[in-house]
N, C-alpha and C positions, 0 to 999 in steps of 0.2 A: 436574846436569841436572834432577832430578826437581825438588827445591828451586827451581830457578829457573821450570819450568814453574806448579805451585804457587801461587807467588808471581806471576805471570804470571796465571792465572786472578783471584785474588784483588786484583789490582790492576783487570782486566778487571770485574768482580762490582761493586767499590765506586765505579766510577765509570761506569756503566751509567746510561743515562738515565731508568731508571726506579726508581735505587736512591733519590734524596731521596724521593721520591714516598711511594715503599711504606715506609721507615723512617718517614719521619713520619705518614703513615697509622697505624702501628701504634702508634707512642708516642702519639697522640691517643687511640685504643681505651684504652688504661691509664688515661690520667691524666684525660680527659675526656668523653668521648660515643665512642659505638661510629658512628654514623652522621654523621662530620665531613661538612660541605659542600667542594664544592670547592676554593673560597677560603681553604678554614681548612686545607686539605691542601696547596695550594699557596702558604702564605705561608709552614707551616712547610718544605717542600721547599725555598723559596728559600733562607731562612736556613740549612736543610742546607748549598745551596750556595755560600753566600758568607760566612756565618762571623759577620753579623751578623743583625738584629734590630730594627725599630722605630727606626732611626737610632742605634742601640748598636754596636760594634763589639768582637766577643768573639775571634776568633781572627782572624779574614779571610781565616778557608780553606775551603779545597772540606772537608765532612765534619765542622765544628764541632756537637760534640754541645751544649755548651752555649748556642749559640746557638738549638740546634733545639729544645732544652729550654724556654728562655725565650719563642719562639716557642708552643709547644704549651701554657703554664702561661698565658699573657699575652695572645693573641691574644685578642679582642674575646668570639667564640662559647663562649670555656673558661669564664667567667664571666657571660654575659647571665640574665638571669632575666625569659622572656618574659608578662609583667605582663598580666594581659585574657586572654588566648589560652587558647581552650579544650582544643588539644589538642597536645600536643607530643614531637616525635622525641629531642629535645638529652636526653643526660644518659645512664648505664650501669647494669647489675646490677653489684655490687662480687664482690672475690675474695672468697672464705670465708677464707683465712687472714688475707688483710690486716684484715678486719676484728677476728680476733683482737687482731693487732698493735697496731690501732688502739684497741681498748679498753684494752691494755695501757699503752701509749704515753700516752692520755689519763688514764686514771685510777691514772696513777703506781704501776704494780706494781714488786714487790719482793721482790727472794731473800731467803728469812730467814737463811741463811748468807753472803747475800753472793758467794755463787757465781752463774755462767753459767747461764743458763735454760734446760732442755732438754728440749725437746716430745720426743713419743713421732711414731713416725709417722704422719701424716693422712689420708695417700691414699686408706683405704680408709674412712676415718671423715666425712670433709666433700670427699672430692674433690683434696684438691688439696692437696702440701707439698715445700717446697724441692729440687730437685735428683730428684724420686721422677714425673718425667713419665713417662705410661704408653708415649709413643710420642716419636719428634724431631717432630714437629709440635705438641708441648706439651700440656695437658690439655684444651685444648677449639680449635677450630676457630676461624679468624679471619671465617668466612665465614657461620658457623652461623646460624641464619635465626631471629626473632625466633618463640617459639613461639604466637603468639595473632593473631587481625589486627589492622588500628587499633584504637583504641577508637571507639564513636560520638560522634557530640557529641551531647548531652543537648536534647530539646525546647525549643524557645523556649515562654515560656508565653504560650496566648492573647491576643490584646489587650481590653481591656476593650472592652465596646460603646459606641458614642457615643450621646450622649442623642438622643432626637427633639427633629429642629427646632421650635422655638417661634417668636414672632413676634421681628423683625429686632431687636437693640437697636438704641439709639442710639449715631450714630459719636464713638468715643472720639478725642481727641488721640493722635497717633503716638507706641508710644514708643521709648524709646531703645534703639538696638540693641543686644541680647544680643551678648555675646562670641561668638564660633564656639568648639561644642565640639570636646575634645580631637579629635584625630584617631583611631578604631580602630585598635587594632594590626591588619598586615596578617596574612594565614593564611599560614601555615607553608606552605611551597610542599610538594609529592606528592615523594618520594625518590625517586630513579631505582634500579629495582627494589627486593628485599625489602629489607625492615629488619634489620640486623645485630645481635644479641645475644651474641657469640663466650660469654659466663659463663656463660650461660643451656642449654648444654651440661652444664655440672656441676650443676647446680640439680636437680637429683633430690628426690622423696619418700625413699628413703636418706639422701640426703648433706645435708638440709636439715635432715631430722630429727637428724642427728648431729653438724649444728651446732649446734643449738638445746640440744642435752643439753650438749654440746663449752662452750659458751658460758657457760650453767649452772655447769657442773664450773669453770671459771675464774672465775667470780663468788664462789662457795664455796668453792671449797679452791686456788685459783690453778694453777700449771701444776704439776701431782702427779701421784705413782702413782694407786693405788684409793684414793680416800676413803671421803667420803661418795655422789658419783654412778658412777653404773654406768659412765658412758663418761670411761676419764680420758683427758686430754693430756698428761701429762707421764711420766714413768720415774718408778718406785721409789725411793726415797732411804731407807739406814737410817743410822742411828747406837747407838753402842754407849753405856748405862748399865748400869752395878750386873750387870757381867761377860751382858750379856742384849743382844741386838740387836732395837732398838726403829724401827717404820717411822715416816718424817718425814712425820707428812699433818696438816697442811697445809707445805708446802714453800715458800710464796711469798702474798704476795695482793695486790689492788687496797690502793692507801694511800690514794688520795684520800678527804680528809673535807671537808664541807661547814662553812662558817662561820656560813652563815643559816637564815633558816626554809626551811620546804619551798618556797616559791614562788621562790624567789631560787635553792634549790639547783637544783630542777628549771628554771629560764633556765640556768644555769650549766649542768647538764648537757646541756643543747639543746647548746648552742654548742661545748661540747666533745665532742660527739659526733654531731651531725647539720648543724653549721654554721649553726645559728640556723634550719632547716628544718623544723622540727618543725609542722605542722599546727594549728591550733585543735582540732582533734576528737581528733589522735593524743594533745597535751598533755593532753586531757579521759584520755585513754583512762590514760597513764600514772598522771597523778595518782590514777584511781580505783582505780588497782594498786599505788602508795603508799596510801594509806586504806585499803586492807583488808589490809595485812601487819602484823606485830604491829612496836612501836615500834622496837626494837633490828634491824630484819631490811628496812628503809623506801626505806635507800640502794640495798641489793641490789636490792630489786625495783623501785625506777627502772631502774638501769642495766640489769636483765634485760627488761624490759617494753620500753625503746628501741630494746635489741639485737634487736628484731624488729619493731620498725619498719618501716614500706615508706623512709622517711628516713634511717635506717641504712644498710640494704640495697642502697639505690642513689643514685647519683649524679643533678641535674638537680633544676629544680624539680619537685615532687610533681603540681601542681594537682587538690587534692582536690576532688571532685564533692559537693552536696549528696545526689545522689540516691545510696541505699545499696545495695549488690547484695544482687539475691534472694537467696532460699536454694536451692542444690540442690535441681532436684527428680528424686525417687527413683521409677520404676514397680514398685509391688507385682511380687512374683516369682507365676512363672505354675508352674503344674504342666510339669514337665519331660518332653522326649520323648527320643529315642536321645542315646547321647551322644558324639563327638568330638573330637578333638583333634590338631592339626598343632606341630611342636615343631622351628621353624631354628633350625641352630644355623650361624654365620657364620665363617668361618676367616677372623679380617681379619687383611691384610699381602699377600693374595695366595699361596695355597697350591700347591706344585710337584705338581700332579695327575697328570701324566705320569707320573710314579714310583708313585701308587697303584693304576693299571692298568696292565699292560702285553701286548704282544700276545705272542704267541709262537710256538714251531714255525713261522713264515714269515715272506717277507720284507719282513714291517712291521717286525720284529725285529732284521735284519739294521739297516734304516733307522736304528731309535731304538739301534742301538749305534754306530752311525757317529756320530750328531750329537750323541747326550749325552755321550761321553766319560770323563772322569770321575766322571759323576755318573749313570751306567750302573748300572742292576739286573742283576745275575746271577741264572739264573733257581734257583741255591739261594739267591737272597736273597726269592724270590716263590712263591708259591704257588697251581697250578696250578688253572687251572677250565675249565668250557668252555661257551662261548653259543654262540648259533647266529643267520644275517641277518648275520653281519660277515664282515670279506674275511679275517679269521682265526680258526681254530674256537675254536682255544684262549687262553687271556691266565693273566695271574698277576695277583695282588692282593701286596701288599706284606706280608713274612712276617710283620707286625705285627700283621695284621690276621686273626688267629685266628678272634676270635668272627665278625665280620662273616662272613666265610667260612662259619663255619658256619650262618649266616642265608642266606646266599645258596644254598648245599647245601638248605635247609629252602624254600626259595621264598617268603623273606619280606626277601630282601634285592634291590634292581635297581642297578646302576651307571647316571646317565645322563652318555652320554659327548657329547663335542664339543659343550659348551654353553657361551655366556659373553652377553656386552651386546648386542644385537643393535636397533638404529631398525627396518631392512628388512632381508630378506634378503642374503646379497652372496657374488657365484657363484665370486668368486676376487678375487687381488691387483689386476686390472687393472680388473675392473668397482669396485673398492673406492675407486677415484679420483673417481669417479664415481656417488657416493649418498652418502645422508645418512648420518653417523656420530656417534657417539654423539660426547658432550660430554666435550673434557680424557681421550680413551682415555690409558691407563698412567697415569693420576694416582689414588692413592689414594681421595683422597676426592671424586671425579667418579663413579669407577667403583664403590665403593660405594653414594653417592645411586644412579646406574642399576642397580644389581642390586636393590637395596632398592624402590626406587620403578616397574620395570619403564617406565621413559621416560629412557633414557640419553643419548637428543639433546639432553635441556629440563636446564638447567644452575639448580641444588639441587632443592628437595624440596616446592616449590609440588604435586604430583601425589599428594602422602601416598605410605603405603607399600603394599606389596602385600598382605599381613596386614592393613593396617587397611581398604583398599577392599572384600577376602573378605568380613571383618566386617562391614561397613555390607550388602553385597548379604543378607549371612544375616537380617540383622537389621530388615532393610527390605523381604525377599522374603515372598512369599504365606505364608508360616511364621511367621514372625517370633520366628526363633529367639534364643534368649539367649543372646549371646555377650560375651564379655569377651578382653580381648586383653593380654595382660601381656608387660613389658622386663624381661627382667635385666643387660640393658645397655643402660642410662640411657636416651637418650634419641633413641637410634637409630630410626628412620624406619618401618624396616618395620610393627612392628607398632601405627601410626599413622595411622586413618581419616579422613573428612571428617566424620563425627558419629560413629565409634567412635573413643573418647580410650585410648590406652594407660595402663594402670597399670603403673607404674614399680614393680620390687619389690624388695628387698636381695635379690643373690646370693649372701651369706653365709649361713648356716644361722639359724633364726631370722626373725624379724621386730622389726627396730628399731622403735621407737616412741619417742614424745617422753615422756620419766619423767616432766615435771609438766603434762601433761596435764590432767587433773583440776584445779591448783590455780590454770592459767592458762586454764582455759578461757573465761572472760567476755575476756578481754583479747586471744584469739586469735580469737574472735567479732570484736569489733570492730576489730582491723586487720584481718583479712580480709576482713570489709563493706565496708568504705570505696572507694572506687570513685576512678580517679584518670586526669587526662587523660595527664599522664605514662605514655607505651607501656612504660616499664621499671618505673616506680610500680605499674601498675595488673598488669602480666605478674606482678611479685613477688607481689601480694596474692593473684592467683587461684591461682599456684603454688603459693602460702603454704596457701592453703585446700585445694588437690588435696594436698599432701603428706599432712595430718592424713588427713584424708579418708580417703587410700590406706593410709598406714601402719596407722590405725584399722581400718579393714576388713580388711584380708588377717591383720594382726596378730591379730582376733576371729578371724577361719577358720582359722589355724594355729594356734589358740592348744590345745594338749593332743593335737595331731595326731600319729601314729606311723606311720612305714612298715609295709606288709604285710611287709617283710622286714626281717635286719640289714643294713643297709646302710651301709657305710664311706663315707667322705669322704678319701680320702687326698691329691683333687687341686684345684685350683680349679675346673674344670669337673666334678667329682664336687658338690661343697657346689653348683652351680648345678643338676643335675638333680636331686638332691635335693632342689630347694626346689620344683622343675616336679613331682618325684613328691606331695611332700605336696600340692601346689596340685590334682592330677589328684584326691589322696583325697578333698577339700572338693568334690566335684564335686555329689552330690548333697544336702550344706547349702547350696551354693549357689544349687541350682536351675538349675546348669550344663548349657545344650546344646553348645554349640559356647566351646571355648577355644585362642586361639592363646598361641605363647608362643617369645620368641625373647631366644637367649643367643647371644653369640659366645665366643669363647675365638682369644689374639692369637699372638703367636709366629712367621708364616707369612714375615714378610719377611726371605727367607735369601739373602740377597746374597753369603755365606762360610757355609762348612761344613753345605750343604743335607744331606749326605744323614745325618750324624749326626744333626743338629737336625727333618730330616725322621722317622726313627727314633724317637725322643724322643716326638715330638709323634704319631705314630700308632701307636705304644704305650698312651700316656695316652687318648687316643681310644674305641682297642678296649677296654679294661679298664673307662674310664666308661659304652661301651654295653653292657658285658656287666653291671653292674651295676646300671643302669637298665632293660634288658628283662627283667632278673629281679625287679624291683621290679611293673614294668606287670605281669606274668604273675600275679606276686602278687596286686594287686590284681584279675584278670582283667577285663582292659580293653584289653591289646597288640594285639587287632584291632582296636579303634575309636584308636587311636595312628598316627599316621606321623609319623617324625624322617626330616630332611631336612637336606640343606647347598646353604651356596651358598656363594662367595668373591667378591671384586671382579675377579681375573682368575686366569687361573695365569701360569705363568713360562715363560722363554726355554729351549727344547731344548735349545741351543746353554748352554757353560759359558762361565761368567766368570773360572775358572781356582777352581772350589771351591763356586760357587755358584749360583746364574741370577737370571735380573732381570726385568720385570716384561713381562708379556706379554698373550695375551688368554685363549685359548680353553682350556677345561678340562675336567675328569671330575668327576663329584661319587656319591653312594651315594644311595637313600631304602629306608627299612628300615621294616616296619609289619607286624603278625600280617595283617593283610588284603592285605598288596604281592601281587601277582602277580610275582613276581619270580623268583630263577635265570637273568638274562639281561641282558647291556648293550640299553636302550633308547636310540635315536636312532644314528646309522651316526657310527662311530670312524673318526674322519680313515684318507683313503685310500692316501695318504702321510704321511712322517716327515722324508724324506729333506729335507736347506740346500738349499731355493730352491723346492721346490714348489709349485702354483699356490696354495697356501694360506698361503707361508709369507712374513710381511712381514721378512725378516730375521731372522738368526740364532735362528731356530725360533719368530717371533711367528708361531703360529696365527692363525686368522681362522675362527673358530665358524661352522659351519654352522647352527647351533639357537639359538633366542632359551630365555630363563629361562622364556618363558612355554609350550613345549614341555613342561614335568612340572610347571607352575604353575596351568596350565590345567584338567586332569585331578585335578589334587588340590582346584581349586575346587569343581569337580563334584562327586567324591564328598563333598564339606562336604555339597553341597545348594544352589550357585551353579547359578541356572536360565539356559537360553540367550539370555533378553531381557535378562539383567543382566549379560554379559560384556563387553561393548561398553565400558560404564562400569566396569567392573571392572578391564581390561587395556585399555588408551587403545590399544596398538599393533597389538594380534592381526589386526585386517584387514588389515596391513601382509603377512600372510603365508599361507602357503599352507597352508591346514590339516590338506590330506592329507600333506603332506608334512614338514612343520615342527612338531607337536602330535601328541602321543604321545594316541592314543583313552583313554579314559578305563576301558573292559573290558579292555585289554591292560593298564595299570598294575595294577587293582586288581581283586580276584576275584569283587566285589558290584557292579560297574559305579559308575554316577554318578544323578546326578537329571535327567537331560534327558529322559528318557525314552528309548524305541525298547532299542537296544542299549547303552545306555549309551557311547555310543563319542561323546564330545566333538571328537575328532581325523581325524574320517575312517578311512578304512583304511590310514591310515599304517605303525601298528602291525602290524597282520595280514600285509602283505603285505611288512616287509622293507625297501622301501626307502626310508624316511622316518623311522620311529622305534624301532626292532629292531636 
């Protein structure tokens, strides 16, 4: 029965009227342009469903891959190369591995034993390696939004002026008519909505810079242990001579050799490696990277100098611009004023919150033991506290949660409960029919973009993120404070403004940098100049330029840096605060006022075995904050610090027989030496009980509180003044601010910058029933 059910779906699934569609969609993304047209999506669709192809006949069945293939390699737009056209969508950023492969592939490498080739793993070196996906939705999003807007088209240049009229000549014989010139190519028609970049997700200042060494190391020593470069790709290999075990480096390498002079080698190399796309200025660029390597060393540094290419890099014609991009420019650092710092950290998958507060001694207690079930706290599994404003005096925190606990005992820890994506308000399940609601609720990466972006109706990340609009108001307010805003997770949203740029930073310990730096740097000058109407050409080269950039810079500021204390790293999310702690210590080299900084840590989608795996993971939690607030304290700085969380939702009260599934409304913690805290902020659902006016099935809450209730309050204290919140948070006049925003002197014990009482939030706070 099950089997047949099963089977039953899956037969349901592949013959879905929307299944040619979306398969051939995606196999377009790989093999040719991320933003196929209609036509190019629906020719390969058909050939999905009929098995041929262009008058070819491959299987002549519903679901022939090879005719879809043929369709997505063949059609017309997989190959056009739009000639005249200044500016163009057609074409992709490539994988980082594949291009490996592709260098391998072309330039004939070779096991020197004749053995299997065996990379080391990549995932954490360039992004992305076989079988090592971080998530089931693959390494990067199919949806992920092109990081830059168009490009411009470039000035027409003036027309000359026409001479003054002089006196009439004489009428000439007629002559014979000129040909009609070509026709202009027509303009690339406006895409319906943004531009799709799905690669451009992994394209980090990390992971770029680790292809570039990664690249390097294969050029030199092919796929090997530790050579000669710092970053290898390959495993260890030894062998035994003269009774002594000796390591194999180099263990393989590029074979191809060239027959002709350099100008013939380097055509040859174009075409075997860029498709005969290579630029006039990029070929200048190479060849001057051939001429300045010493004879024996000529071949490598073409192939190295290509392999960063913007015509490497990415699929489609390039259309290089004459005009060259400026350089960077830098504002002189100002003498620095107080100093700040907000530090999310994001529990993506959807974090079962319910389980890290819980109420007790009453009958919200009795509720959440009826409907959780199996996945029920006992309350020797919690540890007992007491707030005050909620319908129950007392609650537990999850016995994992030691330290926090004792932060909350000290009044520097706040729970804010019953928070999750909120458009508007919404009073219960039946007014919920009836208002706007946010974009794709229970989808991953919907309700991510809305937690991140604080606009959960507006479907991706057009709005920037919450972190980065804070930043632009600091930055652009009557202050004009310095702030900088840093990723430890690539290239996520949040902390991502409309003129504050996030710096992407390794969340491993350290600072990557590109090892030949120095000896490429004229050659990474000029592919990074070159300006290109290609939106994926011209995305790679500004990327190209931010990575250096980024890597350079942080890589200078952490460079000899030490914690105030010993601090261990035993966990992933340990090596990430540790790199926020050293960033905190560069604070005052850098002339730092204001710095955001956001790391997630994954794990939260517990569909089976929540409450072990919930256990686990806030274990690792408490241990990484009790080692990071001892670090802030060291450096004495933990008052001007707040660490915060958010999720994209929590999960179902109700069990799935071991687990729970994806839901809305949640609890989160904010900890900071300046929290005003010992107390859940915002009013904790007032039932628990299956079916409640809150509850949309099998225990989907329906948040009373938008994000921007302890979002708001934390902008304030930044120094976010009240004529910049409007632009700050696109939604907050959607809501009632006494009732829905937590005052800003209830969160914290210095108030905010609005002035008066520092209370952003009305008397929400103070009186209990809004945010207490």
């Amino acid at each position: 029965q099950v089997h047949a059910e099963v089977s039953s779906l899956i037969d349901h699934l592949f013959h879905h009227s929307n299944t040619p569609v979306f398969v051939g969609k995606r196999l377009i993304q790989r093999f040719a342009t991320s933003n196929p047209s209609g036509r190019y999506i629906r020719a390969v669709g058909d050939a999905f469903k009929s098995g041929t192809y262009d008058g070819t006949v491959y299987s002549g069945r519903y679901g022939d891959l090879s005719a879809t293939v043929a369709a997505v390699l063949l059609h017309p737009e997989a190959r056009s190369q739009k000639k005249g056209q200044a500016i163009t969508i057609d074409g992709a950023l490539r994988e980082p591995f594949m291009k490996f492969i592709h260098m391998m592939r072309s330039m004939e490498y070779q096991d020197k034993a004749h053995q299997p080739v065996v990379f080391d793993e990549l995932q954490n070196v360039i992004g992305q390696f076989p079988f090592q996906s971080p998530t089931v939705f693959n390494f990067y999003r199919a949806d992920f939004e092109l990081p830059m807007p168009m490009p411009e088209p470039e000035p027409e240049s003036e027309p000359e002026p026409e001479p003054e009229a002089g006196p009439e000549p004489e009428p000439e014989a007629e002559p014979e008519p000129e040909p009609e010139p070509e026709m202009e190519p027509e303009p690339e028609p406006e895409p319906e909505g943004p531009l799709l970049a799905p690669e451009f997700q992994i394209f980090t200042p990390p992971f770029f810079v680790g292809y570039l060494n990664g690249m390097s190391s294969l050029i030199e020593s092919g796929v090997s242990g530790q050579c000669q470069s710092r970053e290898r790709i390959g495993i260890d290999a030894w062998h035994m001579s003269e009774a002594r075990w000796h390591r194999v480096c180099p263990q393989g390498g590029l074979s191809y050799r060239p027959t002709g002079n350099v100008a013939a080698t380097l055509s040859e190399l174009d075409v075997l490696l860029t498709g005969g796309r290579l630029s006039p200025k990029s070929k200048a660029t190479v060849e001057s990277a051939v001429a300045n390597s010493p004879p024996g060393r000529r071949l490598q540094a073409a192939q190295q100098a290509i392999a960063m290419t913007a015509e490497f890099n990415t699929l489609g014609d390039p259309l290089p611009k004459e005009t060259p991009r400026p350089p960077p420019s830098e504002s002189p650092p100002t003498d620095s004023t107080e100093y700040k710092a907000v530090v999310m950290m994001f529990l993506a998958g959807g974090a079962d919150t319910f389980n890290m507060i819980v109420p007790q001694d009453c009958n919200l207690y009795s509720e959440y033991r009826s409907i959780r079930t199996d996945l029920l706290l006992e309350p020797r599994e919690l540890i007992k506290f007491t707030t005050a404003g909620q319908t129950c005096s007392n609650f537990g925190v999850h016995a994992r949660f030691q330290f926090l606990k004792s932060l909350y005992d000290k009044g520097q820890a706040a729970f804010i409960a019953n928070i999750g994506n909120l458009a508007v308000p919404i009073k219960d399940k039946f007014h919920y029919r009836n208002v706007q609601r946010c974009h794709g609720l229970f989808s991953h990466s919907d309700q991510q973009n809305g937690a991140q972006t604080l606009k959960c109706q507006d479907m991706g990340t057009a709005a920037k993120g919450t972190g980065g609009r804070i930043a632009d108001a600091l930055a652009q307010g009557k202050k004009g404070l310095r702030t900088t805003s840093f990723s430890l997770a690539g290239t996520s949203i949040w902390p991502q403004g409309f003129a504050t740029q996030r710096e992407i930073v390794d969340s491993r310990l350290g600072s990557g940098r590109f090892e030949g730096y120095e000896r490429w740097r004229d050659t990474v000058d000029n592919i990074t100049m070159q300006r290109h109407g290609n939106v994926y050409a011209e995305a790679y080269a500004s990327a190209f330029l931010d990575a250096i950039a980024t890597t350079e810079k942080v890589g200078q500021a952490l460079a000899g840096v030490k914690t105030a204390t010993t601090y261990p790293t035993p966990s992933g999310l340990d090596r990430q605060l540790n790199q926020i702690a050293k960033l905190i210590r560069t604070r005052e080299a850098r002339k730092a006022e204001r710095d955001f900084f956001f790391l997630t840590t994954g794990g939260w989608d517990m569909h089976s075995n929540m409450k072990q795996n919930l256990d686990r993971k806030f274990n690792e939690i408490d241990g990484a904050l009790r080692r990071f607030v001892a670090e802030m304290e060291g450096q004495k700085i933990w008052d001007k610090v707040v660490f915060v969380t958010e999720s994209e939702f929590a999960r179902t009260l109700d069990s799935n027989g071991g687990g729970s599934d994806h839901a809305w409304a949640g609890n989160h913690f904010i900890i900071g030496g300046g929290i005003n805290g010992g107390r859940i902020m915002n009013k904790f659902p007032a039932a628990l009980r299956a079916g409640n006016d809150h509850d949309l099935g099998r225990g989907r809450m329906i948040p009373e509180f938008p994000w921007e209730s302890m979002m708001v309050p934390l902008a304030d204290w930044l120094g976010v003044s009240a004529d910049q919140e409007a632009m700050t948070f696109p939604n907050l006049a959607r809501f009632n601010r006494t009732q829905h925003i937590i005052p800003t002197n209830a969160l914290f014990k210095d108030g905010g910058s609005s002035g008066g009482d520092g209370s952003s939030g009305g008397d929400g706070g103070r009186k209990g029933g809004g945010s207490r």
